[in-house]
N, C-alpha and C positions, 0 to 999 in steps of 0.2 A: 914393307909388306906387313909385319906385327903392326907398324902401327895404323896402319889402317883396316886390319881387322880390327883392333881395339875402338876405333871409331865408330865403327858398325855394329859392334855389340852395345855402346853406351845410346847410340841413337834408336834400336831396339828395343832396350829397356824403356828408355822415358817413352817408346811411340806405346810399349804395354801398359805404361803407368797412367797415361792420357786415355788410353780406352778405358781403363779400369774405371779411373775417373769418372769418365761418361757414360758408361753402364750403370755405376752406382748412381749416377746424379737418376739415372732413366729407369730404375727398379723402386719398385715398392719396397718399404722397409720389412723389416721385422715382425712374426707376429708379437704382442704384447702377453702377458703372462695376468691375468690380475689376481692380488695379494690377498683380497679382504673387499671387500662390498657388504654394506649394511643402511637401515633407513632409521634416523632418528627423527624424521617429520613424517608425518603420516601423505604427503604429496610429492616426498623427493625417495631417491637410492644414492650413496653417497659411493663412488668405487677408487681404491687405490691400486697402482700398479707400479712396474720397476719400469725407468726409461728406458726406450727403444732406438739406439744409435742410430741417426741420419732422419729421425718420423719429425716431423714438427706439428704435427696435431694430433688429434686422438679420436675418433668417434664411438661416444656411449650409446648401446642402444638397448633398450626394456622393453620388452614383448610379454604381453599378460595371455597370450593365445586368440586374445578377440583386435588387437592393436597394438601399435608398438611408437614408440617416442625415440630419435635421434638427438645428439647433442655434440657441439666440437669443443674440444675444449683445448689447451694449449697444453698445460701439463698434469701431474697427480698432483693431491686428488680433483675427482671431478665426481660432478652432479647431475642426476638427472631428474630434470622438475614436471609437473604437471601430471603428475602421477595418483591413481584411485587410492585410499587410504585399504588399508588391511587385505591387500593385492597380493598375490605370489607371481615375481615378475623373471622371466631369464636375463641375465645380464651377461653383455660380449661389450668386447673391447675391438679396436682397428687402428692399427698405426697407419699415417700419411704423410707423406712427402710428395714433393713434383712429379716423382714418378709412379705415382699410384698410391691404393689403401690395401693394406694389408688384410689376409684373412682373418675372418673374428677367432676372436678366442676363446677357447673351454669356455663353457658357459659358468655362470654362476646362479643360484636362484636363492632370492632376495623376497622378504614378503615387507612390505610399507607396512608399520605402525600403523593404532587406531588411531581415527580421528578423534579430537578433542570434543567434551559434551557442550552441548551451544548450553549456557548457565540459565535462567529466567531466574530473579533474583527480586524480595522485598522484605521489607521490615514490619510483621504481623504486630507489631507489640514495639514501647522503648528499649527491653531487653532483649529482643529473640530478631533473628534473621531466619528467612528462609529461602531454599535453593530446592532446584526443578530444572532437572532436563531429559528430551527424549533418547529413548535408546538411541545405543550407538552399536554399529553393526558389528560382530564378532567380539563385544565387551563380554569379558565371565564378571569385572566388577569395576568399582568404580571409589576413589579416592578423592575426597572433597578437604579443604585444610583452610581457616580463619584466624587471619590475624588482625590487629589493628595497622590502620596504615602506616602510623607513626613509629611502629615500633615497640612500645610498650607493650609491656606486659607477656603472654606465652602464646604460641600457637594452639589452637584448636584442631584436631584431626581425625575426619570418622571416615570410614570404610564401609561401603556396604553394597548389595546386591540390587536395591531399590533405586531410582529415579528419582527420590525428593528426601530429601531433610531437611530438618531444622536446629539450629543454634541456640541453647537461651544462655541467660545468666550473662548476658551484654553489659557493655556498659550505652546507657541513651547517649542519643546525640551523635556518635561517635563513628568515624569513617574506618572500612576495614576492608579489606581486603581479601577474596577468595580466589583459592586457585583449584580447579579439578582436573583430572585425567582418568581413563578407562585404561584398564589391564586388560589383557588376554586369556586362554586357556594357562599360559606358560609364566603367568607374571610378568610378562614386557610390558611397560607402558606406553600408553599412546601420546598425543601430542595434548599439551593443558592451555587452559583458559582461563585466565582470568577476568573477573570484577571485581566491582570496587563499590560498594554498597553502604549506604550511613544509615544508623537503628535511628527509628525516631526520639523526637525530642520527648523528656521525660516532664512532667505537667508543673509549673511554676509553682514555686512555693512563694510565702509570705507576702499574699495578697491584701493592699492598704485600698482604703475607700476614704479619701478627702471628700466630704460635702461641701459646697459653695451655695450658701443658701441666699446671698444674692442675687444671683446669675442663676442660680439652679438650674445646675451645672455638679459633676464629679469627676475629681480626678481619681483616674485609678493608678496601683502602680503595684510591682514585682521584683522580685530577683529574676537577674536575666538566667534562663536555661541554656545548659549546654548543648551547643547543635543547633540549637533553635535561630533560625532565619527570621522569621517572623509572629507575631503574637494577634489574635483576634479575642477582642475583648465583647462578651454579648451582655447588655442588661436587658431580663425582661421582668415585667408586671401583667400578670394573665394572657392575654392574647398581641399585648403592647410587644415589638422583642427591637430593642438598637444597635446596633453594633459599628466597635471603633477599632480598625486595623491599622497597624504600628509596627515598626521596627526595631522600637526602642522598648525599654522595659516602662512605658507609663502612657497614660492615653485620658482623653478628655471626652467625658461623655457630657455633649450639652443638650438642653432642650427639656428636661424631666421636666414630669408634671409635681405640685405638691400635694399635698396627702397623700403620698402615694408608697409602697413599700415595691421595693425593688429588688432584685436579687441578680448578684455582680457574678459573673466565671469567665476563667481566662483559659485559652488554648495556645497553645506554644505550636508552631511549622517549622517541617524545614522538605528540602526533596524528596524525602521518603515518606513523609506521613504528616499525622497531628499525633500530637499529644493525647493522653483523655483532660475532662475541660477537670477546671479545677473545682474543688467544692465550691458552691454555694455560697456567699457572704450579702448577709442581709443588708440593703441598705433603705434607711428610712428619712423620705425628703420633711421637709417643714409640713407643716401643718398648712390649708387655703386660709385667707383672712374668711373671718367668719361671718354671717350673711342673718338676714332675718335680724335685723335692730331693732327695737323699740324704747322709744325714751319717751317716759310721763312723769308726773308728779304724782306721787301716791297718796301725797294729801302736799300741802305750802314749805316750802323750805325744804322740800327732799325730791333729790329727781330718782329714777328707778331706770338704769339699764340694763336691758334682758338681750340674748342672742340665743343661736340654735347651736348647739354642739358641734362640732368641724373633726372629720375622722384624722390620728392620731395628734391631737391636740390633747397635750398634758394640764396644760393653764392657761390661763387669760390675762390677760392687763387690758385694762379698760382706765383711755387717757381722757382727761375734762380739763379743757381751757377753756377759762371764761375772758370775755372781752376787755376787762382792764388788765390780762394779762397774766392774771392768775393760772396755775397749772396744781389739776392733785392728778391720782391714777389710785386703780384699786386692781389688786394681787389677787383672785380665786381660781380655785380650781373648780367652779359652776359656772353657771349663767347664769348669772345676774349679779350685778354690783348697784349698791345704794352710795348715794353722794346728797351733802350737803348744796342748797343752791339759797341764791339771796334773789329775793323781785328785781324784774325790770332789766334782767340781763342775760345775755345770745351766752350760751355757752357751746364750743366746740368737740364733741365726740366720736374719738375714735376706739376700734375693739379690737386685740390683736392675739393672736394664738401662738403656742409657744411648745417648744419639745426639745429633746437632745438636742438635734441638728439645728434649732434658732428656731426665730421669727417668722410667723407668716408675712406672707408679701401682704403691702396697704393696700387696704379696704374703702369703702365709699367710707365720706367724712361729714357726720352727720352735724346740724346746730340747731338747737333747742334753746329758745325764747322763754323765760320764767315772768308769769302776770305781773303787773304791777302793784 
């Protein structure tokens, strides 16, 4: 008789332990408690809470009074995204299991961070950057900060009320790096931005001018700039202008005319900008051969060659071959040279103009017969 009550009370027990079971399986959990909710992106609310025995999900949900955002999340913490930036949002929590979601929880109110200032960013100058962006809604200020990319050297950092600054005392050429963010009434910060901005190239120095007075032709050439991508080299003469773009620090300008004076400047590129061109360097081609010859005898035994002056033409040489192969020349700085001649013989003359840069290029080649 004991023991078969005894029996009856052990299969009672497990028959209550088995409904417990499956009441618990068949109830919603717990409500959740939440610890702490705060937004450090200006589009999320980020919430922690303590776990809710038997919930295996969780749903967040953010209500700004005009809509609201759900999200499941599996455990703490969780996130809620797609959120207005500088929002005052309610936030509940809900635990869930198979047998339902629990009721929400105390609420919390959470306000999203500012949004980040969209930057508009250039390099006015090789030293100076400048930065530009429109208001940001609910900003009392705004924190702008420049570095170089590489690391070198100190940060830069101004604060202020306004929508645009600028940076000087750069170093050209050089890649840096901005990052901004807007505060609040309260000094919270909002969400930042960065760019990545290079000053332009600073203007080449130690510009050479080779003349090729054969080819008349010039090389030109520089110290390579830093930063600088590429170089355009202009030579112009009055209304004349030519230009040789390069990537290297040296450039060939062909085609010049002679007598002619020229003037060389180099501009240094790169993504942000140009350089300013460089000074001016004069360059002065040869002299044309010189034109208008006349060859006579001014009386027996003497010939007389005269020509017309040729712009920047410093001197003259003036060559006499005669036909048995004789050769003189005469050196002035006029027009006109006197030579000895004998009867009865072709002599060949040529007149050539001369300066810094060389030779003029050859001239018509005149021959002059002496009576017999």
């Amino acid at each position: 008789m004991c023991s078969a009550k005894s029996k009856l009370l052990t299969f009672t027990g497990m028959l209550l332990s088995c409904l417990e079971m499956v009441f618990s399986a068949n109830t919603a959990p717990d409500i959740p408690v939440i610890d702490q909710a705060y937004s450090k992106l200006s589009n999320s609310i980020t919430v922690e809470w303590r776990a809710v025995p038997g919930a295996t999900n969780y749903m967040l949900t953010a209500e700004d009074g005009e809509s609201f955002i759900e999200t499941i999340v599996k455990n703490s913490p969780g996130t809620v995204t797609g959120l207005k930036p500088a929002t005052l949002y309610r936030i509940t929590i809900r635990s869930i299991n198979s047998g339902g979601k629990s009721q929400p929880s105390p609420f919390r109110k959470v306000k999203t961070v500012l949004a980040a200032p969209i930057l508009s960013v250039h390099s006015p100058s090789c030293d100076s950057i400048a930065v530009s962006w429109k208001a940001v809604h609910m900003a009392a200020g705004f924190s702008v900060s420049l570095m170089r990319s590489d690391g070198l050297g100190r940060m830069l950092k101004q604060n202020t009320t306004n929508t645009s600054l600028i940076f000087t005392n750069l170093d050209p050429g050089t890649l840096y790096t901005i990052k901004a963010y807007a505060w609040n009434a309260n000094g919270m910060p909002g969400d930042d931005f960065t760019y990545n901005q290079r000053t332009s190239p600073n203007a080449p120095v130690d510009v050479k001018v080779a003349f090729n007075s054969g080819a008349l032709r010039a090389v030109v050439s520089w110290m390579p700039t830093e930063g600088a991508l590429t170089y355009s080299v202009t030579v112009f003469s009055g209304l004349l202008k030519l230009r040789c773009n390069t990537s290297s620090a040296s450039c060939v300008v062909p085609s010049l005319q002679c007598g002619s004076e020229y003037y060389v400047s180099v501009t240094a590129y790169n993504d942000a900008g140009s350089s300013e061109p460089t000074d001016a360097v004069s360059l002065k081609t040869v002299p044309c051969a010189p034109v208008n010859i006349l060859i006579e005898e001014d009386e027996p035994g003497h010939l007389l060659v005269s020509w017309s002056s040729v712009s920047l033409g410093h001197y003259y040489v003036v060559f006499v071959k005669s036909d048995d192969g004789l050769e003189v020349h005469c050196n002035t700085s006029y027009t006109q040279c006197h030579f000895q001649s004998d009867c009865g013989f072709t002599y060949f003359i040529s007149v050539f103009a001369y300066n810094k840069a060389g030779q003029s290029p050859l001239g018509d080649v005149f021959n002059y017969t002496t009576g017999k």
